[in-house]
Backbone as numpy.savetxt, mean C-alpha at the origin, in Angstrom:
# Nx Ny Nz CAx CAy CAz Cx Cy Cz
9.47 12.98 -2.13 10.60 12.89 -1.23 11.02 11.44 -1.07
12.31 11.24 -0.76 13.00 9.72 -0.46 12.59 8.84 0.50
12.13 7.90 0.62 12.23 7.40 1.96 13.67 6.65 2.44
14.06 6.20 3.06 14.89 5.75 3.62 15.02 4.84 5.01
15.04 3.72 4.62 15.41 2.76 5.83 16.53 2.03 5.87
17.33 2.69 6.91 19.16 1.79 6.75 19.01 1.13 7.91
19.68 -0.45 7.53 19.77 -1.40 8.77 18.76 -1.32 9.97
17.78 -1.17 9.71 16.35 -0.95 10.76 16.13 -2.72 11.44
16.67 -2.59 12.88 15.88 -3.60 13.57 14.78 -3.40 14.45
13.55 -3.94 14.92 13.21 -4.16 15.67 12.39 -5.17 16.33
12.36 -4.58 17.81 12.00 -6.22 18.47 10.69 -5.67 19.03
9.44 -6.59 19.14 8.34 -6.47 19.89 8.56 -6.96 21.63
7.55 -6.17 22.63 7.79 -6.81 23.84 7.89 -8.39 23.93
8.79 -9.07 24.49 8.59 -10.52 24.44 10.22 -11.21 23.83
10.62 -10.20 23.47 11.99 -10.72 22.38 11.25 -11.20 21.02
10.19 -10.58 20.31 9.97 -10.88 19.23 10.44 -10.04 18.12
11.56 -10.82 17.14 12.18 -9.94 16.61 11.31 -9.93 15.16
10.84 -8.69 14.67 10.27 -8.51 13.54 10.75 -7.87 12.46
12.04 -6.98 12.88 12.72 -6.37 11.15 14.01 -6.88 11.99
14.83 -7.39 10.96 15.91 -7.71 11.22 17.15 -7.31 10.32
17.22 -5.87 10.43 18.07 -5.35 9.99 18.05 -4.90 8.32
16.97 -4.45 8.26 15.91 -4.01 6.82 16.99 -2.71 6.42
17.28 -2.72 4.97 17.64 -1.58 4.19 16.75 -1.55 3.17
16.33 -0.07 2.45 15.25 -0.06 1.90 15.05 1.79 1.48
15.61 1.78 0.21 15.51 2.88 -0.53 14.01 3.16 -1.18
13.24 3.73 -1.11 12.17 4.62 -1.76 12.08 5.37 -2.61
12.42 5.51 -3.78 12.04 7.05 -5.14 11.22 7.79 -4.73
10.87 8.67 -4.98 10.30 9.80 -4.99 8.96 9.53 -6.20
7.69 9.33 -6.18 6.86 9.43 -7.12 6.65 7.60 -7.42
7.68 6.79 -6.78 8.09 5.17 -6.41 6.32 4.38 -6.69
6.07 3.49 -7.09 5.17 2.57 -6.83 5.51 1.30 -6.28
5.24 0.97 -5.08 5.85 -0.43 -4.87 5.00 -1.26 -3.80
5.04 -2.45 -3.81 4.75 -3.27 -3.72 4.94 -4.68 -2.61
5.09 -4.21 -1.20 5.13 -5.07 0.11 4.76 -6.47 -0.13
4.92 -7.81 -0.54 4.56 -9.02 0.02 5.25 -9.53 0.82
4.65 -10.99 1.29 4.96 -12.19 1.92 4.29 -12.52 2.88
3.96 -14.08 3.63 3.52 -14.48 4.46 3.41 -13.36 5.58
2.33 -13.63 6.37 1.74 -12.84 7.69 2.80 -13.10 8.10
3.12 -12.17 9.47 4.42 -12.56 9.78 5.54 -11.95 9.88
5.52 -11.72 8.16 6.93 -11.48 7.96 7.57 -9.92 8.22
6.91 -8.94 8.15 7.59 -7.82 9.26 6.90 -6.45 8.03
5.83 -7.13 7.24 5.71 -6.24 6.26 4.65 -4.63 6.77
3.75 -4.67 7.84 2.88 -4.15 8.06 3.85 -3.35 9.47
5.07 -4.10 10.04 5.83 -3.23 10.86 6.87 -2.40 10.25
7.48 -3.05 9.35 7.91 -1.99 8.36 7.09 -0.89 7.99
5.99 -0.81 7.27 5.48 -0.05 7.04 4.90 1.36 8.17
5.08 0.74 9.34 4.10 1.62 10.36 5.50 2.50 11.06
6.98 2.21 10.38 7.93 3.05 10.64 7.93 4.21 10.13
7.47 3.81 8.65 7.65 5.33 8.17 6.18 6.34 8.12
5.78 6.05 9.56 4.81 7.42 10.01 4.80 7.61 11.22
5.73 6.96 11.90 6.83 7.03 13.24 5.60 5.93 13.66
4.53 5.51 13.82 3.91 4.39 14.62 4.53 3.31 15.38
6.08 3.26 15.27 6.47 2.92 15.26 7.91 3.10 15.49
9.09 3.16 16.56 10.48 3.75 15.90 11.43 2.73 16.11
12.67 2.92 14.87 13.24 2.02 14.95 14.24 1.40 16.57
14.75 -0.17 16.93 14.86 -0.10 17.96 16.74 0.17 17.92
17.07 -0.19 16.46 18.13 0.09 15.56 18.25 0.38 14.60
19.39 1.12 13.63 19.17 1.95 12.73 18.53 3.13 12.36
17.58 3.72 11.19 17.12 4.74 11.26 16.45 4.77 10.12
15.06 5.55 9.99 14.24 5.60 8.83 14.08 7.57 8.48
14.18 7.48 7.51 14.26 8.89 6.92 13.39 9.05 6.02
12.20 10.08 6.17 11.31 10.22 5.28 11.71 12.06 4.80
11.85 11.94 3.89 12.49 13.03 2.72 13.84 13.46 4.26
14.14 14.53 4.80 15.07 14.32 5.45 14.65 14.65 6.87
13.84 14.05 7.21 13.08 14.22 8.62 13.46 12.70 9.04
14.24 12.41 10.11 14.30 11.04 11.01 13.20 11.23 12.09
12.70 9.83 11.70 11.48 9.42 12.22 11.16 9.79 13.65
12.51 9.31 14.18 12.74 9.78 15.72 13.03 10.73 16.30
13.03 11.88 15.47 13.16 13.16 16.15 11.97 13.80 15.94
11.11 13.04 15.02 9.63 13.43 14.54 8.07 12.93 15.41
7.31 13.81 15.50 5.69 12.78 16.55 5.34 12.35 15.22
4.08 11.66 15.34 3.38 11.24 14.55 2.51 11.93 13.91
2.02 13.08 14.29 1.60 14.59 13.69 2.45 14.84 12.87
3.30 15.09 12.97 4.07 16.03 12.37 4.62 15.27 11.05
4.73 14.31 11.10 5.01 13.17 10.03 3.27 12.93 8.65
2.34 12.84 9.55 1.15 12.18 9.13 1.18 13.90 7.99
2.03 14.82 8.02 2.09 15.61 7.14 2.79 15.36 5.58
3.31 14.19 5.67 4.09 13.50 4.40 3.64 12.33 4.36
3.03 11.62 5.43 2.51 10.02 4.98 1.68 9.95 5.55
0.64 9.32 4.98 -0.63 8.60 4.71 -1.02 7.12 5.33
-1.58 6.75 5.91 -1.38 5.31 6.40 -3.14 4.52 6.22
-3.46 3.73 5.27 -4.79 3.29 5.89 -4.74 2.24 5.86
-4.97 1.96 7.29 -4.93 0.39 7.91 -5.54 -1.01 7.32
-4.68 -1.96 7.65 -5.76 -3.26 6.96 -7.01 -3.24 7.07
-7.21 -3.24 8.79 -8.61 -3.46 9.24 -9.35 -1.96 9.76
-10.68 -1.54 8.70 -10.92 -0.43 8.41 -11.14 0.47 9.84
-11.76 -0.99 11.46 -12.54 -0.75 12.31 -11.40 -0.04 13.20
-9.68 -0.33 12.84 -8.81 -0.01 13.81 -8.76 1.54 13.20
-9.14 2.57 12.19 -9.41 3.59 12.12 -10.05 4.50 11.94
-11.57 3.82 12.01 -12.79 4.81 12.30 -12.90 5.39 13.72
-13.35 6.27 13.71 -14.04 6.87 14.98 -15.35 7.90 14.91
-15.03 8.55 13.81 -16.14 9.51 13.68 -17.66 9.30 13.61
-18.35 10.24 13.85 -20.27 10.00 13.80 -20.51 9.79 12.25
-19.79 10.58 11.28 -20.26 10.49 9.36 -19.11 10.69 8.62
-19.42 9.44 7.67 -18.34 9.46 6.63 -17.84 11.05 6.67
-18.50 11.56 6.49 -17.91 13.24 5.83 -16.44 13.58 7.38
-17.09 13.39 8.69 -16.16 13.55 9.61 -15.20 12.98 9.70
-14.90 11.75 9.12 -13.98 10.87 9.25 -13.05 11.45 8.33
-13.54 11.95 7.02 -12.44 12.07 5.89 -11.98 13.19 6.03
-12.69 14.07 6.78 -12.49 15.53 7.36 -11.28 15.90 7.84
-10.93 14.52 8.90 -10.14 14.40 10.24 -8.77 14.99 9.79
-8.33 14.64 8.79 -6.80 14.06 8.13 -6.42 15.72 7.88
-7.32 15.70 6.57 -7.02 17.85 6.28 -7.40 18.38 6.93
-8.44 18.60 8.33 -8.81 19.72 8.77 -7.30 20.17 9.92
-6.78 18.56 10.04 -5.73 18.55 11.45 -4.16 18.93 10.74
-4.64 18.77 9.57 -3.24 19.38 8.60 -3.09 20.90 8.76
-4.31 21.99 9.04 -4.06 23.14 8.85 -5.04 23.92 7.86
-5.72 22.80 6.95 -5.90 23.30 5.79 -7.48 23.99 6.04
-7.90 25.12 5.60 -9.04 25.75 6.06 -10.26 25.18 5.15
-11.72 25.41 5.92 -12.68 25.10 6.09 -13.00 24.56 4.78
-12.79 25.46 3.88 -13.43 25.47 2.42 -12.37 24.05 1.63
-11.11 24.24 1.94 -10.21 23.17 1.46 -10.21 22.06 2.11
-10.89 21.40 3.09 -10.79 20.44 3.37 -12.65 20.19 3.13
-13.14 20.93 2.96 -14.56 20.64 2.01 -14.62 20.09 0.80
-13.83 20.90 0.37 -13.30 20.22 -1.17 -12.43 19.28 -1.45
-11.48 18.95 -0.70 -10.91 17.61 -0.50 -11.50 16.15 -0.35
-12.52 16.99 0.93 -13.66 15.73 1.13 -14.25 15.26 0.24
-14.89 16.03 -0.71 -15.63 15.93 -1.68 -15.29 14.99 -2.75
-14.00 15.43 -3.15 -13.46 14.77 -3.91 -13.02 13.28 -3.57
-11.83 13.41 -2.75 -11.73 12.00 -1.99 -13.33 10.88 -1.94
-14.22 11.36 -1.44 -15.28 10.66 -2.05 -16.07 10.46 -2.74
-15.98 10.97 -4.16 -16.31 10.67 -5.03 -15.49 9.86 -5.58
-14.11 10.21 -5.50 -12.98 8.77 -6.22 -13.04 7.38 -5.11
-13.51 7.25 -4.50 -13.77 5.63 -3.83 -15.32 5.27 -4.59
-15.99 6.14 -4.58 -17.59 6.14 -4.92 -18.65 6.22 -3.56
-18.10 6.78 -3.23 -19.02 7.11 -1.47 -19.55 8.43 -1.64
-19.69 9.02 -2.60 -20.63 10.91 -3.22 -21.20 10.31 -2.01
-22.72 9.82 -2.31 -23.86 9.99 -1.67 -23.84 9.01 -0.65
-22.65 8.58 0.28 -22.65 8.21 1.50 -22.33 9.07 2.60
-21.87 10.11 2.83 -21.13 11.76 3.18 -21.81 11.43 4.52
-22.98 11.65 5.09 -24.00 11.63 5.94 -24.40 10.71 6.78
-23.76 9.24 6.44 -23.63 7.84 6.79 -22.83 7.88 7.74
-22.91 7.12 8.70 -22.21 6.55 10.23 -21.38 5.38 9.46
-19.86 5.63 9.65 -19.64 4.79 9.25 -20.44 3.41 9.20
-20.26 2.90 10.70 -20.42 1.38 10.94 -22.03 0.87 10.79
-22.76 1.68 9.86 -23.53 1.93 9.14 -23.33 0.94 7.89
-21.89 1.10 7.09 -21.47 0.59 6.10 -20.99 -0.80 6.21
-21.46 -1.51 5.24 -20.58 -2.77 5.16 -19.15 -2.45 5.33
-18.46 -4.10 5.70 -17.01 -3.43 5.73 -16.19 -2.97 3.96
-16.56 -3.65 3.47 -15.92 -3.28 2.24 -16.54 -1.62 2.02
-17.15 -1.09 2.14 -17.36 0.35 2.50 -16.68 0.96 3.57
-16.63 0.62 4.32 -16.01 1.23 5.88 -14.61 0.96 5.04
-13.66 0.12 4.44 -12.35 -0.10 3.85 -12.25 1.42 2.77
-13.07 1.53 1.85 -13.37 2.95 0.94 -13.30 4.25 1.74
-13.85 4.30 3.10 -13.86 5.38 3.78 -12.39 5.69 4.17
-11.43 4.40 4.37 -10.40 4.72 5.14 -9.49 5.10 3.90
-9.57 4.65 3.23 -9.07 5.22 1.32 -9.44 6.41 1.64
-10.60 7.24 1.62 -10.82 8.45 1.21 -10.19 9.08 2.35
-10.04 8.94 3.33 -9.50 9.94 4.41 -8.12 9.63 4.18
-7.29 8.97 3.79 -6.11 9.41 3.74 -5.72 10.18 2.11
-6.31 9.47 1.08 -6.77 10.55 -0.02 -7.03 12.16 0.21
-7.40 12.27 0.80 -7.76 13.99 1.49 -6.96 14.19 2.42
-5.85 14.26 2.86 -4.86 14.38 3.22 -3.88 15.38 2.02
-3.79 14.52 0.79 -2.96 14.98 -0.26 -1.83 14.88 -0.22
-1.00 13.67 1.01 0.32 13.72 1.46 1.14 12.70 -0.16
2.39 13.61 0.06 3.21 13.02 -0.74 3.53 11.51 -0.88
3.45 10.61 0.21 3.77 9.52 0.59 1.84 8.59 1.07
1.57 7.91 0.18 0.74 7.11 0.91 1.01 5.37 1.16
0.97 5.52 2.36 0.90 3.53 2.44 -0.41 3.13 2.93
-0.80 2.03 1.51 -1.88 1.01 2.13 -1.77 -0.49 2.45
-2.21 -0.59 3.09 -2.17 -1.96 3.72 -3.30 -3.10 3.64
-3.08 -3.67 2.90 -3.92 -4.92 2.40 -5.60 -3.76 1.94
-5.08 -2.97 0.76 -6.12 -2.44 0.11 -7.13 -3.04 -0.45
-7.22 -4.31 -1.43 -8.13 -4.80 -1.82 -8.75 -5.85 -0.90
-8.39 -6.12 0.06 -9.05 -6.78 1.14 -10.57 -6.58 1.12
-11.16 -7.58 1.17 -12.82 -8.00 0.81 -13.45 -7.13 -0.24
-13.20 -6.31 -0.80 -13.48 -5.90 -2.30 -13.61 -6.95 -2.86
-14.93 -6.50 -3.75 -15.58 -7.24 -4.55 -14.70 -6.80 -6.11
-15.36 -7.46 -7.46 -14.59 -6.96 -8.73 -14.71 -5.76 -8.72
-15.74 -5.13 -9.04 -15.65 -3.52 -8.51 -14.84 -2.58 -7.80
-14.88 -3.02 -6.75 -14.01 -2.66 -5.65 -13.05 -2.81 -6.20
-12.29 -3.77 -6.37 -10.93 -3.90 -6.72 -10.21 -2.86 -8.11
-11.63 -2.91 -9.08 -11.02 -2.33 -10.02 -11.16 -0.39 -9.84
-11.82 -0.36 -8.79 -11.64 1.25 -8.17 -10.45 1.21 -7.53
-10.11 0.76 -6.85 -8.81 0.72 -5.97 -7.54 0.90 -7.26
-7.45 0.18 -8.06 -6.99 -0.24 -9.06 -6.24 1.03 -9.79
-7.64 1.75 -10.10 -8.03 3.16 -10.88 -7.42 4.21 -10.27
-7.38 4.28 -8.92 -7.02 5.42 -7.91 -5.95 5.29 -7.89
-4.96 3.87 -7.63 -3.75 3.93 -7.79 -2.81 4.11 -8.73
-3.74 4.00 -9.78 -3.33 4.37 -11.50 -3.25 5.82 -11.27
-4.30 6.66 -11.04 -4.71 8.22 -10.57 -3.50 8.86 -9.74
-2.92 8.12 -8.85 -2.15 8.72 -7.60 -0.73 8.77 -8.49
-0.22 7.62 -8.92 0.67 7.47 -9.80 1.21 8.20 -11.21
0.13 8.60 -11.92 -0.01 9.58 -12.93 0.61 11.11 -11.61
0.11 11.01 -10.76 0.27 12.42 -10.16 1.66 12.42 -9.28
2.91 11.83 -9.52 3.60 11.45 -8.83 3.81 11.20 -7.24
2.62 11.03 -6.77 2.88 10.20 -5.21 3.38 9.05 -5.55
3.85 8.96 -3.97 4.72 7.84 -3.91 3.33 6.81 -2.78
3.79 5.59 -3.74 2.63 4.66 -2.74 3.28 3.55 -2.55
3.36 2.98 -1.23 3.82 1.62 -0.71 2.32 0.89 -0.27
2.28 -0.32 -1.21 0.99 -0.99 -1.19 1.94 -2.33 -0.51
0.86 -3.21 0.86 1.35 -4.15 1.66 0.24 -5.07 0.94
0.20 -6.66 0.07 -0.94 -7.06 -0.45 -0.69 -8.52 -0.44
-1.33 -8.90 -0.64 -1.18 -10.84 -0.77 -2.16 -10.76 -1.86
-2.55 -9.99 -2.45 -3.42 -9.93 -3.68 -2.22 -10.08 -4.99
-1.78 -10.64 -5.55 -0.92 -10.87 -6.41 -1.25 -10.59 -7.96
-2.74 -10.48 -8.32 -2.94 -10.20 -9.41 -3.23 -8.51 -9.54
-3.43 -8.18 -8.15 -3.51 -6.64 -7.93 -2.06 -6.10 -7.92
-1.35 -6.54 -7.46 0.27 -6.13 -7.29 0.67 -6.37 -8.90
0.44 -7.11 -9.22 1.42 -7.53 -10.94 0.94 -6.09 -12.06
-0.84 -5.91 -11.64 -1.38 -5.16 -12.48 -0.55 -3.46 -12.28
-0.59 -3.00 -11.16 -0.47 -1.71 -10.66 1.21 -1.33 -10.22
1.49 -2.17 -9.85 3.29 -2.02 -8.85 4.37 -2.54 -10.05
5.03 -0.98 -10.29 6.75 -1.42 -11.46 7.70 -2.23 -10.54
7.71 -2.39 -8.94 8.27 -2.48 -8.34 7.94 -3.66 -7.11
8.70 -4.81 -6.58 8.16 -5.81 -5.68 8.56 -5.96 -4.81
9.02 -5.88 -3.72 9.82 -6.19 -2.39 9.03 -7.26 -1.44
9.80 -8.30 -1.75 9.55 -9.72 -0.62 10.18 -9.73 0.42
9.57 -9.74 1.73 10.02 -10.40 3.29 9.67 -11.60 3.45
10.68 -11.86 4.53 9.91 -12.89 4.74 10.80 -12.76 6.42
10.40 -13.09 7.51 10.96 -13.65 8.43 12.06 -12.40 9.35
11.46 -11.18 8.86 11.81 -9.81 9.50 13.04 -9.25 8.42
13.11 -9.65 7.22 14.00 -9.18 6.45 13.83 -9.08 4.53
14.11 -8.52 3.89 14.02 -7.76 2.34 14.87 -9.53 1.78
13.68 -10.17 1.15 14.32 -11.35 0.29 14.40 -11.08 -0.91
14.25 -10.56 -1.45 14.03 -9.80 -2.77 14.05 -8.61 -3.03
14.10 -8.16 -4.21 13.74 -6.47 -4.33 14.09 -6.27 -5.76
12.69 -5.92 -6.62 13.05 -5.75 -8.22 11.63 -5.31 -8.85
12.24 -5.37 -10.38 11.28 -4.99 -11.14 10.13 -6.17 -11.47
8.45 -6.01 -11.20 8.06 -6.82 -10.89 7.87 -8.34 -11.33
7.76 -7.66 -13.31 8.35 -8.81 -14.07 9.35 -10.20 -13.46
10.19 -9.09 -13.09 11.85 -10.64 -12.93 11.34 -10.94 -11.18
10.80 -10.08 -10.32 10.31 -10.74 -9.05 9.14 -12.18 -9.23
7.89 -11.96 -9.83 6.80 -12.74 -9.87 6.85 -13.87 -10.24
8.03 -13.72 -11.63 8.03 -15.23 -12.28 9.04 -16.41 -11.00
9.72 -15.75 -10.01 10.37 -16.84 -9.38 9.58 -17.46 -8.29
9.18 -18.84 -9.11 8.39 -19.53 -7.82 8.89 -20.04 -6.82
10.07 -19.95 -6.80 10.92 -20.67 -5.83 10.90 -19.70 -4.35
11.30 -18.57 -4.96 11.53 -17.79 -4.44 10.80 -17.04 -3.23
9.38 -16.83 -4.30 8.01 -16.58 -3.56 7.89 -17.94 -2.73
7.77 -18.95 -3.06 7.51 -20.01 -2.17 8.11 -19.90 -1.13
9.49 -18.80 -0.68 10.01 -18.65 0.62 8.82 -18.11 1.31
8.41 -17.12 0.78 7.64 -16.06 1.53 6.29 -16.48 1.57
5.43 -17.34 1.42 4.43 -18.37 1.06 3.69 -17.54 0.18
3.84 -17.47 -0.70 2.59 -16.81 -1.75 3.25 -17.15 -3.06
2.48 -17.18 -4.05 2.37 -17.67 -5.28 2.57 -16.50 -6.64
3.04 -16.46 -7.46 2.93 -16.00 -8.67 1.15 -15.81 -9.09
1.25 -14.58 -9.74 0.01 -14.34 -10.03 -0.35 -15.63 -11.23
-2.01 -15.25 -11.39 -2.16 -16.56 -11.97 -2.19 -16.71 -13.39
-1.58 -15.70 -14.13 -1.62 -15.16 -15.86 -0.19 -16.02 -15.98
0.98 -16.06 -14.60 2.20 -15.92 -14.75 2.62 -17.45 -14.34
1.41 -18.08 -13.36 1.46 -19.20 -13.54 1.31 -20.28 -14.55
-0.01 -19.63 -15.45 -0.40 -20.34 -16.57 0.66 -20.07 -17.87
1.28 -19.11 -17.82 1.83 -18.86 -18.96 3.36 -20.18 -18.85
4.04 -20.08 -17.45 4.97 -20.71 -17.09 4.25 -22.09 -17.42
3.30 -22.69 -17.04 2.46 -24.02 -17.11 2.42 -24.66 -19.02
2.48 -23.48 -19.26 1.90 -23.83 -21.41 3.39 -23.13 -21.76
4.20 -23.10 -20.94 5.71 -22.93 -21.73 5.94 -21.51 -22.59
4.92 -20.63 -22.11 5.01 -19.12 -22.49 6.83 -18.46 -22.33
7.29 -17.70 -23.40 8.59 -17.15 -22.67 7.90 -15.95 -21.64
8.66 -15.23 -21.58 8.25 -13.99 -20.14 7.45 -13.92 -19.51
7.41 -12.92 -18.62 6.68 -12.25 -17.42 5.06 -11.84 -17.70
4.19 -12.52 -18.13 3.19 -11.17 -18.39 1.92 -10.92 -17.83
2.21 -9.35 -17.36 1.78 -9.38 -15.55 -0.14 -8.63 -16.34
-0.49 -8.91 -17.04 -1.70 -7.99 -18.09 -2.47 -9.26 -18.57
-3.69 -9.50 -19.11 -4.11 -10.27 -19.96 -3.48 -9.93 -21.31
-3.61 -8.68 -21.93 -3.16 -8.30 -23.13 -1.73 -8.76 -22.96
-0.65 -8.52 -22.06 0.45 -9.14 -22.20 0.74 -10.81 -22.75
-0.55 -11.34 -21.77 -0.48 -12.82 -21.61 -0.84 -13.34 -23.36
-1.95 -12.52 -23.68 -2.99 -12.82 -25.05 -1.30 -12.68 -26.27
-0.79 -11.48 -25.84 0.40 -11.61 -26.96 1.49 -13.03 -27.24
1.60 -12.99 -25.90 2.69 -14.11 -25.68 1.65 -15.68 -26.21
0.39 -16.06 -26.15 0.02 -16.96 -26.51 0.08 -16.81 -28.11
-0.23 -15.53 -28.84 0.03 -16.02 -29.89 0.67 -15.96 -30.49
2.18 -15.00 -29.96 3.35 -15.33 -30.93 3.77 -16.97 -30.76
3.70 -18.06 -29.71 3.60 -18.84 -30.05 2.87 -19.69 -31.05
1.82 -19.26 -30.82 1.08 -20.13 -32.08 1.77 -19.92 -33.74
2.39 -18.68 -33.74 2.83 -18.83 -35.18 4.16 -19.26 -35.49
């Protein structure tokens, strides 16, 4: 389903203005890609489209449900949300309850949200953590748990928010894998990241804020290589895209194998 955000402002208590008048089309099956400096309105954007949030102007449309005529139940039936910080969405006594939470409150009966569970944790790699208290887990585990419970959900729409956050190489390259996984299966995923070599690898798609508003918006290639640009939003070009720009590489290349080509059609 579409998402949709036309001219969306809003202000926090205080007169703090954080979207300033955001437009912002979504595909259907979409991979994309949230940066820019803390700040910049990327993690309040995001918490619109699962109503956490409603606009204070304009309007956000997820497939054709407006946000504001919608609870947050009733929404958390098309989108997915797992938070930066893993501790702002645990609550449960065992991993298994936590991942439980999402499908059992969807409707879905006993046996299907058994098997959801199941699965959902085995694709983070938590099988044989099921039985574990969360806060039991390191945080980079407690971060996997909040992956798997919105994974078991099965909603059309997932947004994560600073996913590879303290992941180790491992970690990262599971996260990596799943979003490769989700993508093959046409969900639609809005990833929020300052991880730049994770965004270049996984996201066709880049959208820069900066300062409560869309500075950019493209295919990730022609987004990454502008350092200028990113330098609005304080973050950097990944670092394949730096070096290649540095040794006078032509294009974008967001892969090692991309990068490895482009070094040696120069050489010949």
């Amino acid at each position: 389903m579409e998402i949709l955000v036309d001219d969306v402002t809003f202000t926090y208590p205080g007169n703090v203005l954080a979207l300033d008048g955001v437009t912002l089309t979504v595909a259907s099956g979409e991979a994309m890609a949230l940066i820019g400096e803390n700040g910049a309105g990327k993690s309040t954007l995001a918490r619109h489209l699962n109503g956490l949030l409603k606009p204070g102007e304009g309007r956000v449309l997820v497939g054709e449900w407006d946000t504001r005529e919608h609870t947050v139940a009733q929404l958390a039936q098309r989108v997915a949300f797992a938070f930066q910080n893993p501790d702002d969405q645990l609550f449960a006594r065992t991993v298994r309850d936590e991942v439980a939470f999402g499908p059992r409150n969807l409707g879905r009966s006993a046996a299907e949200t058994a098997t959801a569970v199941e699965m959902a944790l085995e694709q983070v790699g938590l099988g044989g953590r099921a039985d574990a208290h969360p806060y039991d887990l390191p945080v980079a585990d407690r971060k996997l748990v909040t992956l798997a419970a919105v994974l078991a959900m099965e909603t059309p729409l997932l947004v994560l928010d600073e996913p590879t956050a303290g992941q180790d190489a491992e970690g990262i390259r599971r996260v990596g894998d799943i979003v490769e996984q989700l993508k093959d299966a046409g969900r639609t995923i809005i990833a929020i990241t300052h991880d730049m070599e994770f965004c270049a690898a996984h996201f066709g798609r880049v959208v820069v804020m900066a300062g409560g508003q869309i500075i950019a918006d493209g295919a990730a290639g022609e987004i990454l290589r502008q350092s200028e640009l990113l330098a609005r939003a304080d973050v950097q070009p990944p670092q394949l895209v730096r070096l290649a720009q540095a040794l006078g590489l032509p294009g974008t290349p967001l892969t090692r194998a991309a990068f490895l080509d482009l070094y040696e059609e120069k050489q010949q």
